[in-house]
N, C-alpha and C positions, 0 to 999 in steps of 0.2 A: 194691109190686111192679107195681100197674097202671099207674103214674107211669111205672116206668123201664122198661118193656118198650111204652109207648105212647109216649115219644119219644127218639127216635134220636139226641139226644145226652143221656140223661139228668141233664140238669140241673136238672131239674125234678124230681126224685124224691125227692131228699134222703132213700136208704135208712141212710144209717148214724145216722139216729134211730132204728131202729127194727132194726137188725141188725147185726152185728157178726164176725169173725173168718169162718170157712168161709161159714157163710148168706153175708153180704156178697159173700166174694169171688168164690162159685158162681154170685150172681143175677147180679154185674153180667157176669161173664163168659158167660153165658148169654142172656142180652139184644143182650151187642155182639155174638154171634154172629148172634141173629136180625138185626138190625141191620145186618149185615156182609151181610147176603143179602137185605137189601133190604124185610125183614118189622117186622114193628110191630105189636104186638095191641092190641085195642079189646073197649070191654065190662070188664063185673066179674068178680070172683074174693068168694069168699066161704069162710069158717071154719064149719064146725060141728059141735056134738056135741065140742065139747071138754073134754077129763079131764084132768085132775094125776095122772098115775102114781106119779110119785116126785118128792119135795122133797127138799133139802140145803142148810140154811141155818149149819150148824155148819161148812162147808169155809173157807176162804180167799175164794174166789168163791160165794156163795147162787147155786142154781142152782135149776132144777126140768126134768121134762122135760114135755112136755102132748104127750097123744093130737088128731088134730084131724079131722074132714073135710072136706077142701080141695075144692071145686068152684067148676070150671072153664069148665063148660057156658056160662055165658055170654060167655066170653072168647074171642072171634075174633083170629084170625093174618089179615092184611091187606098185602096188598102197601103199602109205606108211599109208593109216589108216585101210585099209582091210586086207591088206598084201598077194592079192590075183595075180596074175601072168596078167598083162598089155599085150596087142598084140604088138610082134614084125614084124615089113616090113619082107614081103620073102622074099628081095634080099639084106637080111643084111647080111652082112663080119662079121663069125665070129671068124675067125684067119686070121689075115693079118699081111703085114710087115707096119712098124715102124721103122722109123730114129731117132732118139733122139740124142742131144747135151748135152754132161757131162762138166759141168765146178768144179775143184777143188775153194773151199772154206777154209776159215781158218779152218771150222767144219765140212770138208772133203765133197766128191765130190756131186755134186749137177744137176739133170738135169734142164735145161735152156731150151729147147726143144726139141717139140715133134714132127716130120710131118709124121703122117701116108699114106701109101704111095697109097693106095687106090687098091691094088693089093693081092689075097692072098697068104696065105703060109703054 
């Protein structure tokens, strides 16, 4: 995600190792929006506090889904031709929880979605 939301044509990101179906088609549509408006984020993103809520490996597709807390705080929105620091809303969440759906792939596990839960952590 820091790949394809830090350059504006993400080619460099190569997200569909790493996600798949909705996730995929939300980030990148999400990015070329930023993108489309001239923004570009810089900085990290980090996972924590992640739980296995629920496994299903008996379906057609193994799946599982994992609790996470996403934080964001260090991830700056950036005008991408000044590369000068954009205003963030003050009552932006910047570690919150995240639900994510893992589905196994022949080229191993893939998330299929993401719903953040609008709550922090």
């Amino acid at each position: 995600m820091e790949k394809l939301y830090a350059d504006p044509t993400g080619k460099s990101a190569h997200l569909g190792r790493y996600a798949a179906s909705a996730a995929l088609k939300n980030a990148e549509a999400d990015a070329k929006r930023a993108h489309d408006r001239g923004r570009i984020y810089t900085g990290s993103v980090a996972l924590t506090d992640q739980t296995v809520t629920k496994v299903n490996v008996s379906g057609e597709i193994p799946n599982a889904t994992v609790s996470s807390c996403l934080d964001i705080s260090r991830w700056r929105r950036v005008d991408a031709e000044t590369k000068k620091p954009v205003p963030q809303p003050g009552n932006r969440l910047t570690k919150y929880l995240i639900v994510s759906v893992v589905e196994k792939y022949p080229q191993g596990w893939r998330v299929t979605r993401d719903e953040p839960q609008g709550k922090s952590c």
